[in-house]
Wavefront OBJ file of the C-alpha trace (Angstrom):
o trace
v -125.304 80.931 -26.154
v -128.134 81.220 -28.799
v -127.558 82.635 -32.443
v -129.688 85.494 -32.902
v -132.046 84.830 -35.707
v -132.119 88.297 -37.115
v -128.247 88.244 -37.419
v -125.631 86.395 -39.368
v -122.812 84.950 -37.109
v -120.177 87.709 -36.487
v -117.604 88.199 -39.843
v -120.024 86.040 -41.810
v -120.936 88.974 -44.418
v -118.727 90.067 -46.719
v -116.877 92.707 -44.378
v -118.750 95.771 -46.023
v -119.105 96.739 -42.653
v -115.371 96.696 -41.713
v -114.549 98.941 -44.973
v -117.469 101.443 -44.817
v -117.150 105.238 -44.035
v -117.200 105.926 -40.536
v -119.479 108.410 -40.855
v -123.357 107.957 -41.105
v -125.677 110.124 -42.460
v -128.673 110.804 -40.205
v -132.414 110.114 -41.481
v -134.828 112.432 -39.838
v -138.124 112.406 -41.731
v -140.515 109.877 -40.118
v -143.422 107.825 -42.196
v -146.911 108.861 -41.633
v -148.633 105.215 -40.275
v -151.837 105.772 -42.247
v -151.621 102.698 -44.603
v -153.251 104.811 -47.325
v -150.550 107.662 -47.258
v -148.091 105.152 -46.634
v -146.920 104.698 -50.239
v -147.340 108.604 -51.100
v -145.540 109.551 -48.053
v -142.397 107.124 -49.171
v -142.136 108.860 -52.362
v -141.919 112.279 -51.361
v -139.112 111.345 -48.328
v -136.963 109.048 -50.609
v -137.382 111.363 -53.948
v -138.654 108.233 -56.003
v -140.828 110.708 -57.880
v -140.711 110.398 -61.746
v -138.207 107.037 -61.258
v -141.543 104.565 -61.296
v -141.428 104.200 -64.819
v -139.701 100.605 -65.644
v -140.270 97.448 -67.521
v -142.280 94.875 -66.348
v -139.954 91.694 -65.114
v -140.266 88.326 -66.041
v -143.251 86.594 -64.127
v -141.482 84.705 -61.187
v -141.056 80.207 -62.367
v -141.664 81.237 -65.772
v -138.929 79.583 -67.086
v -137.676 76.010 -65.966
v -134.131 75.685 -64.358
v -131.616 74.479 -67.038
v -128.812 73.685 -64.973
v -126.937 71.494 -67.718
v -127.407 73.934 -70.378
v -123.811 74.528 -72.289
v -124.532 78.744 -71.090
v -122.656 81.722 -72.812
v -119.970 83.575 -71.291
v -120.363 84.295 -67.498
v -122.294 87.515 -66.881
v -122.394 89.408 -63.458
v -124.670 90.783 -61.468
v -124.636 92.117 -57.921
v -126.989 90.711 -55.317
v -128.287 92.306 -52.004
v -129.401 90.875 -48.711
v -131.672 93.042 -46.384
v -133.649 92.090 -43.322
v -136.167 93.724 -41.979
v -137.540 97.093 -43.219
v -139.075 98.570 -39.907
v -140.729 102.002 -40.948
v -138.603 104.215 -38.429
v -134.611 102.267 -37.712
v -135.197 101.254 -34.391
v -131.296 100.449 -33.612
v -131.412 96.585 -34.215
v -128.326 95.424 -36.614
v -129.829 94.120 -39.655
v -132.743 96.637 -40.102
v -132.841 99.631 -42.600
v -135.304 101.697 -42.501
v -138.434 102.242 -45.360
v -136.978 105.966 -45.638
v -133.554 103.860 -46.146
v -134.333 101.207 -48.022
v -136.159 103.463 -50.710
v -133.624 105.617 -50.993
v -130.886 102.815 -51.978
v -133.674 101.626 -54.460
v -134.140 105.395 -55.797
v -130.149 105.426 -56.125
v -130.376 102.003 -57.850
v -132.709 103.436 -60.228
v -131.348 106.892 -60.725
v -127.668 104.846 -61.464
v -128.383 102.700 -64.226
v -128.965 99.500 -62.252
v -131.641 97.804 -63.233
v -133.878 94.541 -60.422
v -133.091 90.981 -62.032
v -135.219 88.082 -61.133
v -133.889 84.589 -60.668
v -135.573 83.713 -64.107
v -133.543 86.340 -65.632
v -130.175 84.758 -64.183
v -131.035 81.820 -65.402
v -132.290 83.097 -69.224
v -128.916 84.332 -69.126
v -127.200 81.328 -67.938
v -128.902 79.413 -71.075
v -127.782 81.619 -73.214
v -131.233 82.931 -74.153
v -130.442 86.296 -73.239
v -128.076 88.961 -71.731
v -128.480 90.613 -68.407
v -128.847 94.183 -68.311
v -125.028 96.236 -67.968
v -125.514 96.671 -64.116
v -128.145 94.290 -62.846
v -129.106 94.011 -59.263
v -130.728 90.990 -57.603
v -132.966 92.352 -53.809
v -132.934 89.097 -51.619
v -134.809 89.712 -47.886
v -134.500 86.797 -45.561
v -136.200 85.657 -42.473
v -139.558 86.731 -43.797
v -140.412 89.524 -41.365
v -143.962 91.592 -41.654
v -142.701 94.465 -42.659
v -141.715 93.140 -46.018
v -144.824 92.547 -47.064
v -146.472 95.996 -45.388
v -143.203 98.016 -46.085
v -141.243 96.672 -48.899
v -143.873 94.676 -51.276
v -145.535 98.502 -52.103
v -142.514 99.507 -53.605
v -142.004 96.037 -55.294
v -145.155 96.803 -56.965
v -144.857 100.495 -57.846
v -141.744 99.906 -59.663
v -142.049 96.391 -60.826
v -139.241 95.204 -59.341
v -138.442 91.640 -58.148
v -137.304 90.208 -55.157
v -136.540 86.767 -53.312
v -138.079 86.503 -49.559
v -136.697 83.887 -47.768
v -139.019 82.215 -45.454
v -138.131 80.291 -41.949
v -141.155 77.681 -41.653
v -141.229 77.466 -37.877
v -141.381 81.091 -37.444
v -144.372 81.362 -39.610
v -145.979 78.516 -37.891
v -145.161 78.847 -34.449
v -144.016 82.258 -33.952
v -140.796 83.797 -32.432
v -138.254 81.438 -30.917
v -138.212 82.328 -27.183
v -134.648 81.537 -27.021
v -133.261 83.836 -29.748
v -136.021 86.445 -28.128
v -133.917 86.441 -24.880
v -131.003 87.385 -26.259
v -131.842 89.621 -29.272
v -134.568 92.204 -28.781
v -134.997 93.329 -31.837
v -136.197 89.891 -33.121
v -138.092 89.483 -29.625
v -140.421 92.420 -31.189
v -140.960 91.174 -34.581
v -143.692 89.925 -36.388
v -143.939 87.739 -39.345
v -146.091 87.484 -42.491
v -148.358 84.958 -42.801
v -149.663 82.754 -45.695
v -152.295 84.381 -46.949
v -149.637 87.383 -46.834
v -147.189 84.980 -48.835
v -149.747 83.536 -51.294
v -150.664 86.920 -52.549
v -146.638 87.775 -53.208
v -146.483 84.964 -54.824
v -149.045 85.332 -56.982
v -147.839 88.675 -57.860
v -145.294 87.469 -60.067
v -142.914 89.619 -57.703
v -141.618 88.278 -55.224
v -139.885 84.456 -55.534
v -140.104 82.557 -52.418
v -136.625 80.842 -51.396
v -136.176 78.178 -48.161
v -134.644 79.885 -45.254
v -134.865 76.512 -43.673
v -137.941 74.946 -41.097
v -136.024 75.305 -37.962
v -131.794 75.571 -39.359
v -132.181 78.831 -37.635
v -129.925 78.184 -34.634
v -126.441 77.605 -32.975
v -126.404 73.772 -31.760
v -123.595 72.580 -29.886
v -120.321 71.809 -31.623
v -117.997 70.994 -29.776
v -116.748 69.846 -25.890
v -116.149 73.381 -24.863
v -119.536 74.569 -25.827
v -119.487 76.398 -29.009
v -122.406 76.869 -30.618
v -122.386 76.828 -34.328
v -124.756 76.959 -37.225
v -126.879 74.140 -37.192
v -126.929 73.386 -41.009
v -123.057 72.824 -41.259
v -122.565 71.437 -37.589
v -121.847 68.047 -36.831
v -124.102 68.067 -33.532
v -121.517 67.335 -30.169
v -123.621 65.312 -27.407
v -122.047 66.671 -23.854
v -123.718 63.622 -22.366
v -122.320 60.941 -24.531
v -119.266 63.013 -26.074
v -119.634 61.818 -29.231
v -120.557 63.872 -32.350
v -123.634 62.940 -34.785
v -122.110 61.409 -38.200
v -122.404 62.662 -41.443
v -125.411 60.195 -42.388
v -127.382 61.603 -39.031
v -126.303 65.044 -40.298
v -127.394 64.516 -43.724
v -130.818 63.000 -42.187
v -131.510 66.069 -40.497
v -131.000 68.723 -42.789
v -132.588 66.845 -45.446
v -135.650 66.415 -42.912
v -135.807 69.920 -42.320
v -135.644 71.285 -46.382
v -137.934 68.876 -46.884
v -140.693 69.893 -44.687
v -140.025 73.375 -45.232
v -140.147 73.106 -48.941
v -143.714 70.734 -48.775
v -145.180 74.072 -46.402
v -144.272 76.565 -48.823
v -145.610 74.586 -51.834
v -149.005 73.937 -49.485
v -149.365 77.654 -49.178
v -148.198 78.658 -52.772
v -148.636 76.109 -55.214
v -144.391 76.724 -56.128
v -142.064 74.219 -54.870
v -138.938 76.677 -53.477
v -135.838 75.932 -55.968
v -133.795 78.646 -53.936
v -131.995 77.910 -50.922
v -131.039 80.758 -48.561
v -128.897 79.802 -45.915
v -129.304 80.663 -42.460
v -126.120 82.364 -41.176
v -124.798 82.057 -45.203
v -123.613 79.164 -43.755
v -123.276 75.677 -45.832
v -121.031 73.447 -47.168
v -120.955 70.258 -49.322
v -123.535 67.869 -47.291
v -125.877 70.909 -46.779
v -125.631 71.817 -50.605
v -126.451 68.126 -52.070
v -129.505 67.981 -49.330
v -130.831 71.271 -50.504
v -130.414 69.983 -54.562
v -131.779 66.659 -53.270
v -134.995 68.428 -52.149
v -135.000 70.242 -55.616
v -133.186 73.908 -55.063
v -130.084 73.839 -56.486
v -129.362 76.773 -56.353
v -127.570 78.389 -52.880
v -127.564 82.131 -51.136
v -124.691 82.948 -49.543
v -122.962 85.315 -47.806
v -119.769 84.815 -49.621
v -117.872 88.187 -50.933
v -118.489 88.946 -54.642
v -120.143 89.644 -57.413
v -122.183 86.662 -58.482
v -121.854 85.104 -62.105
v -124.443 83.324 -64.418
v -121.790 80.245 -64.185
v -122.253 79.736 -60.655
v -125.955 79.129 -59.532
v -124.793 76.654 -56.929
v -123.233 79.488 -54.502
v -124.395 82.901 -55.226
v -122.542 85.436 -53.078
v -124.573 88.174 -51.450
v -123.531 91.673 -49.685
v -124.979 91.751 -46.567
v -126.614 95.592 -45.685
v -126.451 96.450 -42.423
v -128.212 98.098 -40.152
v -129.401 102.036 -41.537
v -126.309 102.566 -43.283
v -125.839 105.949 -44.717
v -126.055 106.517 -48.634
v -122.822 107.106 -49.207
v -121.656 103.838 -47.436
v -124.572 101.946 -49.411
v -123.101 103.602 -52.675
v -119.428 102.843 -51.933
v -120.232 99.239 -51.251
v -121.668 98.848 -54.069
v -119.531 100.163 -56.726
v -116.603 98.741 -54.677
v -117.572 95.060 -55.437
v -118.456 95.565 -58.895
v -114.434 96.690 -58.980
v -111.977 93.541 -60.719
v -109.634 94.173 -58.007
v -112.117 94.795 -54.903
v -110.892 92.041 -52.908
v -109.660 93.297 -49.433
v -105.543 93.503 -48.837
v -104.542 89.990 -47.247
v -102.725 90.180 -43.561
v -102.358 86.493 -42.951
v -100.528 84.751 -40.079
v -99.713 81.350 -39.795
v -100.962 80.022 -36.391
v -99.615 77.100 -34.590
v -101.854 75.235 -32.032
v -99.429 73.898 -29.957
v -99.166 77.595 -28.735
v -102.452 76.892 -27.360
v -103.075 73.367 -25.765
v -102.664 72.543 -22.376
v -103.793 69.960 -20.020
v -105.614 72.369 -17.866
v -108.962 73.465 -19.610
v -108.476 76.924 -17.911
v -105.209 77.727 -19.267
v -105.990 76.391 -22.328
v -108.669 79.346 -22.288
v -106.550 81.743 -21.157
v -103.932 81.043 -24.264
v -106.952 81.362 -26.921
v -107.953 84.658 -25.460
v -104.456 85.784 -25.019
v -103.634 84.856 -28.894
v -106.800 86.092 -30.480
v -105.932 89.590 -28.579
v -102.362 89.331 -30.322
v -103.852 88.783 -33.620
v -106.302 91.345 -33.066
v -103.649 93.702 -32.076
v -101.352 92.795 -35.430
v -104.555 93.501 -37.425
v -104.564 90.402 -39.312
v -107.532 89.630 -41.402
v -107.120 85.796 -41.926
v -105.315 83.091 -40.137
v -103.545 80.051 -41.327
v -104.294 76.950 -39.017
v -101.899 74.261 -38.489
v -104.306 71.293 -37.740
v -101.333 68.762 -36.139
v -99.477 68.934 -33.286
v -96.230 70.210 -35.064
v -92.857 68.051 -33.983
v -89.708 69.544 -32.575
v -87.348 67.093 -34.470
v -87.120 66.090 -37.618
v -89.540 63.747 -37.096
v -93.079 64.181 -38.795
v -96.373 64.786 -37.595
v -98.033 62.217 -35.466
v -100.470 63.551 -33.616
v -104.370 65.614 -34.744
v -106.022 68.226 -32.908
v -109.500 66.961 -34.584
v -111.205 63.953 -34.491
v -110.324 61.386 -36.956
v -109.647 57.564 -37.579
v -105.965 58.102 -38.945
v -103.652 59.904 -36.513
v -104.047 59.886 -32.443
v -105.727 63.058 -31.529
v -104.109 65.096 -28.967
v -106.925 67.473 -27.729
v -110.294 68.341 -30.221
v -109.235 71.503 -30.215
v -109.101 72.873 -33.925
v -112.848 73.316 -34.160
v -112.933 75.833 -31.143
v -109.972 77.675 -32.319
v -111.130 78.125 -35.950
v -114.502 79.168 -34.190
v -113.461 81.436 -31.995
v -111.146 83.192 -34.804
v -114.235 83.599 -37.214
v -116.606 84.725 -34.265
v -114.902 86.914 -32.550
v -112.456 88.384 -34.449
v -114.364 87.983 -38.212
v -110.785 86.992 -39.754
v -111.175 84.557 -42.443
v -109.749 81.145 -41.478
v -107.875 78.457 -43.857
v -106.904 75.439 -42.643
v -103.153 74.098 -43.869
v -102.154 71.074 -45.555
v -98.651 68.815 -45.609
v -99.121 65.835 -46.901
v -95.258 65.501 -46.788
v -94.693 64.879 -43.233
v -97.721 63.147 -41.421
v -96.457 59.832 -40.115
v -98.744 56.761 -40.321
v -98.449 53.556 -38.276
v -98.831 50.280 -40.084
v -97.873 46.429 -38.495
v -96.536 48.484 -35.931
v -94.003 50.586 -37.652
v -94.347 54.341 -38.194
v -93.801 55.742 -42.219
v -94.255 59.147 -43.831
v -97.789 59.047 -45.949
v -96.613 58.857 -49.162
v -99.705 60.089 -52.267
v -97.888 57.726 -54.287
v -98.965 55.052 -52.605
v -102.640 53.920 -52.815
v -103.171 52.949 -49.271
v -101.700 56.066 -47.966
v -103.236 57.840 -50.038
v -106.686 57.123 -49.431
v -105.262 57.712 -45.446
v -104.559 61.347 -46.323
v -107.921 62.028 -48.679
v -109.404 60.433 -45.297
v -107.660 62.530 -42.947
v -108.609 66.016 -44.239
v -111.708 64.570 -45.001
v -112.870 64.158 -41.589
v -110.791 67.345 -40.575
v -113.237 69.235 -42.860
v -116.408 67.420 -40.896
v -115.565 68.866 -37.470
v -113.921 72.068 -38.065
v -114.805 75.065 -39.667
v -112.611 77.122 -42.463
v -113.008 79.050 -45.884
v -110.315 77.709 -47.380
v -106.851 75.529 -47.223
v -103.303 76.483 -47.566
v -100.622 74.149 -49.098
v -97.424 73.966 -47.777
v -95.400 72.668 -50.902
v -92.454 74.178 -52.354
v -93.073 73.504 -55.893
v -95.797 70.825 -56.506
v -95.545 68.815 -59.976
v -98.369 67.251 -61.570
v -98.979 64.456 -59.794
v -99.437 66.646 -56.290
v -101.352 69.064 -58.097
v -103.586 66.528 -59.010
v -103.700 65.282 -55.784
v -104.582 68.439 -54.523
v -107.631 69.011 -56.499
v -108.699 65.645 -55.234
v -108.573 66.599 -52.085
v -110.321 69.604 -52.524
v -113.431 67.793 -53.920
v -113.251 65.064 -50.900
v -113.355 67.895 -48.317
v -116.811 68.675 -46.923
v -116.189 72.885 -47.330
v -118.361 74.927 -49.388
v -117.162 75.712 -52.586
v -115.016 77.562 -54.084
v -112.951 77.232 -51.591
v -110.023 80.181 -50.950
v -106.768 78.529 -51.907
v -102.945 79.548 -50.866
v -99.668 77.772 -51.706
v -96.561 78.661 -49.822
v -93.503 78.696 -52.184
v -89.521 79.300 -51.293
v -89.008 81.315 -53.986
v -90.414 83.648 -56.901
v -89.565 80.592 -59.670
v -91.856 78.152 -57.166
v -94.450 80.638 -57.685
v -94.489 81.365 -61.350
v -94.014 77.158 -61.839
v -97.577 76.833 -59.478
v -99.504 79.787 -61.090
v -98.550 78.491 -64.397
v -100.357 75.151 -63.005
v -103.751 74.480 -64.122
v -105.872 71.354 -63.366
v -109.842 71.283 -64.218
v -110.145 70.422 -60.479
v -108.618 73.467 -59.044
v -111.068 76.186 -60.469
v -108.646 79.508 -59.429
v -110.534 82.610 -57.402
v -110.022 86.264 -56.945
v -109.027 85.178 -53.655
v -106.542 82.730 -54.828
v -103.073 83.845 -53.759
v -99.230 82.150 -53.911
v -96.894 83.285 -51.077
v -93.014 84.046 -51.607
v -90.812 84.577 -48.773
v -89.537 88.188 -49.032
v -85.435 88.309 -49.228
v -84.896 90.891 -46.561
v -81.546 90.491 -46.129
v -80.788 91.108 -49.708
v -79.174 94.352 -51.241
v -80.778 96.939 -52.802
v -80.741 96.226 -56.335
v -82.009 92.457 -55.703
v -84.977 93.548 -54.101
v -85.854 95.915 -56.627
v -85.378 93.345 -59.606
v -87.583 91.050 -56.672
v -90.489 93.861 -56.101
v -90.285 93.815 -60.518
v -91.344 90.908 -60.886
v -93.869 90.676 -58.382
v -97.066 90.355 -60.742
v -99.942 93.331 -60.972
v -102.810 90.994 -60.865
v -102.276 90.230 -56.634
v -102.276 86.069 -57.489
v -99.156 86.579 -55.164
v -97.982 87.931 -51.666
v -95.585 88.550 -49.630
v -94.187 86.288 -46.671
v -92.603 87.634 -44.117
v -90.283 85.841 -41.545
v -90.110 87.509 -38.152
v -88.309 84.318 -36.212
v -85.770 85.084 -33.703
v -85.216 88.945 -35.203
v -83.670 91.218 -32.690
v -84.583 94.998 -32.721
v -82.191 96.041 -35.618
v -83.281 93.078 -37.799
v -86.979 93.842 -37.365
v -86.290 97.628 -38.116
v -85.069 96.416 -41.416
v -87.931 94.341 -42.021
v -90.026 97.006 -41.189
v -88.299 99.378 -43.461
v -88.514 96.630 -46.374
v -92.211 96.381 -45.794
v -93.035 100.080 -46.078
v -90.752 99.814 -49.768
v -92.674 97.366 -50.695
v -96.146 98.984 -49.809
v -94.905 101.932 -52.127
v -94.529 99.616 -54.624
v -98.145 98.480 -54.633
v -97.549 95.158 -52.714
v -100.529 95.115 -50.148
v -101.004 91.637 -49.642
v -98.398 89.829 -46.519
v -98.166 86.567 -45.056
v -96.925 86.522 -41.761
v -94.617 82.956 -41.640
v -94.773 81.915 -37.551
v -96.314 83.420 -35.092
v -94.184 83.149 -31.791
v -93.196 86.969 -32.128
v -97.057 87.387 -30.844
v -95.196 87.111 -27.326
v -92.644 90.017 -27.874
v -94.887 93.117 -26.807
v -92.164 95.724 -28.624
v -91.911 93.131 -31.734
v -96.084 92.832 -31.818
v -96.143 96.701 -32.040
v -93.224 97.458 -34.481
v -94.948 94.874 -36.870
v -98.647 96.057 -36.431
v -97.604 99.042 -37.550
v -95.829 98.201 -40.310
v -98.691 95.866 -41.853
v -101.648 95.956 -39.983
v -104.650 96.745 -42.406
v -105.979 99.270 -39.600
v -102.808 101.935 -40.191
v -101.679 101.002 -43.488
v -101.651 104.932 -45.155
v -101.315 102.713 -48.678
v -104.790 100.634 -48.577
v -107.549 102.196 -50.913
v -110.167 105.167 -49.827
v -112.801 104.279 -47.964
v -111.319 101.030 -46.341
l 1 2 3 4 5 6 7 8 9 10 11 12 13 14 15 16 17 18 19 20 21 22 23 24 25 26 27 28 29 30 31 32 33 34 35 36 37 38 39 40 41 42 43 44 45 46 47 48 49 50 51 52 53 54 55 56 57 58 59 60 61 62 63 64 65 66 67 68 69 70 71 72 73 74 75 76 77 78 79 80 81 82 83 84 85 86 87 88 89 90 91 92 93 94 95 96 97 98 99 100 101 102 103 104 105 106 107 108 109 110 111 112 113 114 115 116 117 118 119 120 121 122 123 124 125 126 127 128 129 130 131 132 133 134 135 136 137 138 139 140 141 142 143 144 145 146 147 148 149 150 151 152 153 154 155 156 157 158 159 160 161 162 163 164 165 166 167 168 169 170 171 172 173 174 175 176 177 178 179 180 181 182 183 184 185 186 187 188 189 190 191 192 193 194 195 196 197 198 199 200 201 202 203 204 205 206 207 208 209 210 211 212 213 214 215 216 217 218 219 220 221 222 223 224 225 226 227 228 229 230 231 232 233 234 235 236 237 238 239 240 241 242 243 244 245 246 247 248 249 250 251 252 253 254 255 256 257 258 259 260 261 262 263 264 265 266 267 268 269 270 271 272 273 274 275 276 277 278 279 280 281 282 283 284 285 286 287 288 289 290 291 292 293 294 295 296 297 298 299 300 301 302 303 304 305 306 307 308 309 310 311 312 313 314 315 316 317 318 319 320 321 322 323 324 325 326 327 328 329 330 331 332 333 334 335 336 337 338 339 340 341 342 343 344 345 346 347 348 349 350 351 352 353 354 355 356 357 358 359 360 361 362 363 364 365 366 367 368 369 370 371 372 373 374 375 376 377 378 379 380 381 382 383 384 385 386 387 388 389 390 391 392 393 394 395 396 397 398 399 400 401 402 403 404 405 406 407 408 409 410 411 412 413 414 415 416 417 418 419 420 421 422 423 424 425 426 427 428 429 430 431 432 433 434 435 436 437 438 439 440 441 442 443 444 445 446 447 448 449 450 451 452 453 454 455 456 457 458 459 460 461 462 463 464 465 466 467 468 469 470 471 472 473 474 475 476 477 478 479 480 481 482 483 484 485 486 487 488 489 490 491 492 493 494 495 496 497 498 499 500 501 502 503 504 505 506 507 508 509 510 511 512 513 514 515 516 517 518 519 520 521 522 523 524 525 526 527 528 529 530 531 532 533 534 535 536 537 538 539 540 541 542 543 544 545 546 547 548 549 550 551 552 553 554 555 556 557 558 559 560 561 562 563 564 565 566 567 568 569 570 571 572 573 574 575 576 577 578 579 580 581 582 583 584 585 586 587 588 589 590 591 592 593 594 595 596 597 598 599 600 601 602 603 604 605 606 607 608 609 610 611 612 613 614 615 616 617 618 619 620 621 622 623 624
């Protein structure tokens, strides 16, 4: 398998695509090729007419980066990610049309928003100057010809600003024969060249970001063959089944920026200071390479609007290919919403459900599961990274390489892998420190964060859990952590390799758990949107209990709902069900599903899917 260069891996955007309209609207005027009615012909097709009048931006690098300026209050702006801008759509994902792409721009304009440079972000940040009330950052990666034939006209008419993001061996050696066999739409593309870059540079336009010198590719990850991002992968060697370390990882990318960066400044006379991810993919080893080669400041493909206090990750909405108006306008206004994050379906998985001796049954349970997941309509999944005991007993045994516990199969990166790639779910990884059993002289002891020695054994544990697998976030199984886990915990959150922020869940027995952990704060645990505390629903509870319950559920969604399926027979889950649609009516949208062996009951699977799955629910939002 090769990653398609034109195409972030699957689920890596921010799901605008799963929540759009269904239905497209149709563009039928086509572009007269004539470059000198080109421009002409784009304003009478998109209606642009009368909209070119706007204020000249600030000159791209005309301002240094402050990045330890003391800034004002976070502002936000929305940032966009195209592709390539073919003049007709010719049916390849990323690509929007000119016809397309003006149109958003005309809607941009005709809407109050008004283009934003990276200099502008950064004014702002220092505290030198406010961002307009709806400002709009245009970012186009891979660095495609028709940006500079198709989209740098506009750029000019209507002053507006953009960030290209170039791929060095593309512009040096061409098109990657093996992403060509697989993706044709990239197998017909052509891409600009440095003359063609110098002169949007000069142009005080267009600000050229890294897009990497050859990152853009899947490398092998793992024993069963995955192939992953190549920024964020520690490389897996088939022949001598070992993986690379982080110091050979950290050589490489570091390599790569590098040389990319020294091209672009050859052909420019600008050192890059933005890094665009391939894939949006990165994490903490990428991040510190790319500020090591001097651009601190990261694209991703994170969901979001982006903030003046965070240059290191700046989410993007990824547009897809030719999407209709009204799908471009409802994405847009949708993020700039408080409370646009998606409803949360989670299910806890266990692995064990998986493993087995046999390779090809092992298979044949992954496929099997993910269909069960798909079929519940989850939209993120809960990992349990340990082989999880029977007995009281604690855990003893990793499904990850690591130089703390045995490992019973390296399983957990193809799992988390396979749930982000195929199914686009968002994957967290959980943590319980409470129960993993350590040997020492011989005799096996719970891992106790009080102690310094096991301590360091548990930072070390996750810590190399975080190298090999992949995840957006962790989940902490704690009933009601005090301050000395809670520190802990942000510890371990700045010792794991993950990009940051990082999504973060606690699982709670009860609603005073959760009010005691939101009312937590530590400067290490920096809360997001995405943030949420779960509390088991009491289903068997009467009436008037679960109403005083649903009242004190909070409005702001920090919280959500767990559900406990277990050993339910058909009356039991009837009542759940009829509990969850009360609670829906109430406004609760967000569930947590608490075990996952119901997955194997066919008339269980079905009576729950349509009780929470995000693809019926009649109580989820317009337009999801």
């Amino acid at each position: 398998m090769t990653f398609s260069c034109r195409r972030t891996w699957p689920g890596a955007g921010l799901g605008f695509r799963s929540c759009l309209p269904a239905a497209r609207q149709l563009w039928r005027w086509f572009l007269l090729v004539m470059p000198a009615w080109r421009v002409p012909a784009l304003l009478v097709l998109a209606g642009l007419t009368g909209l070119a009048q706007a204020a000249t931006p600030e000159m791209a690098h005309s301002a240094p980066v402050m990045l330890s300026t003391q800034s004002v209050k976070g502002q936000q702006y929305l940032v966009l990610c195209y592709h390539s801008v073919p003049v007709t759509a010719n049916g390849s994902f990323d690509a929007n049309s000119t016809t397309n792409f003006a149109g958003q721009l005309a809607w941009l304009r005709a809407n109050g928003y008004t283009a934003i440079s990276m200099d502008d972000v950064l004014q702002a940040r220092a505290g030198h100057r406010r961002l307009p009330a709806k400002s709009v950052m245009l970012t186009v990666d891979d660095g495609y010809e028709d940006f500079y034939i198709n989209v740098f006209p506009l750029l000019k008419l209507y002053r507006m600003p953009a960030v290209l993001a170039l791929v060095g061996s593309w512009i040096e050696h061409g098109r990657d024969p093996q992403v060509s066999l697989t993706d044709p739409g990239y197998a017909s593309q052509h891409f600009v060249n440095w003359a063609q870059v110098r002169e949007m540079a000069d142009s005080g336009l267009v600000e050229m970001a890294s897009h990497s010198f050859d990152l853009h590719h899947g490398i092998l990850a793992n024993p069963q063959g995955s192939m992953q991002p190549s920024a964020v992968t520690q490389a897996y060697s088939a022949d001598a089944r070992i993986y690379e370390t982080p110091a050979e990882r950290r050589l490489r990318v570091r390599a790569d920026l590098l040389r990319n960066s020294a091209l672009i400044e050859r052909h420019t006379g600008r050192r890059p200071r933005i890094m665009v991810w391939p894939y949006g993919a990165m994490d903490k080893i990428s991040t510190q390479e790319a500020a090591a080669a001097g651009m601190p400041i990261n694209f991703s493909l994170a969901e979001g609007m982006a903030s003046t206090l965070d240059i290191e990750v700046i989410p993007r909405g990824l547009i897809g290919s030719e999407i209709a108006l009204t799908s471009f306008t409802y994405m847009v206004t949708h993020e700039e919403r408080p409370d646009s994050t998606d409803s949360v379906l989670a299910i806890r998985v266990n692995l064990d459900r998986i493993y087995d001796p046999d390779p090809g049954r092992q298979d044949a349970n992954l496929g099997r599961l993910l269909e069960q997941v798909a079929r519940l309509g989850a939209n993120t999944v809960l990992l349990r990274p340990f082989s999880m005991p029977t007995a009281a007993h604690g855990v003893c045994e990793a499904y990850f390489p690591n130089t703390v516990l045995p490992m019973r199969a390296d399983l957990l990166n193809r799992v988390a892998w396979q749930f982000r790639s195929r199914l686009g779910v968002k994957v967290l990884m959980q943590v319980d420190t409470a129960r993993i059993v350590g040997i020492e002289k011989g005799a096996p002891h719970l891992l106790d964060i009080s102690d310094p020695g096991d301590r360091q054994r548990l930072l070390a544990l996750y810590d190399e859990m975080s190298l090999t697998s992949w995840a957006q976030g962790l989940m902490f199984d704690s009933a009601t952590p005090d301050a000395a886990q809670l520190d802990f915990h942000a510890e371990l959150l700045q010792r794991v390799r993950y990009a940051w922020p990082l999504v973060r869940y606690y699982a709670t027995r009860d609603q005073a758990a959760a009010r005691d952990i939101v009312g937590l704060s530590s400067p290490g645990l920096p809360r997001t949107r995405s943030d949420r505390v779960s509390v088991p629903v009491p289903v068997d509870a009467p009436a008037d209990r679960l109403q005083r319950w649903m009242r004190q559920f909070p409005g702001d969604r920090s919280w959500m709902a767990t559900l406990s399926v277990g050993d339910a027979d058909a009356r039991q889950l009837e009542e759940l069900v009829s509990r969850i649609a009360l609670l829906q009516r109430h406004g609760i949208t967000d569930f947590m599903v608490d075990d996952d062996a119901f997955l194997e009951d066919p008339v269980k699977l079905e009576m729950l899917a349509k009780a929470v799955s995000l693809k019926t629910n009649p109580f989820q939002p317009a337009g999801k």
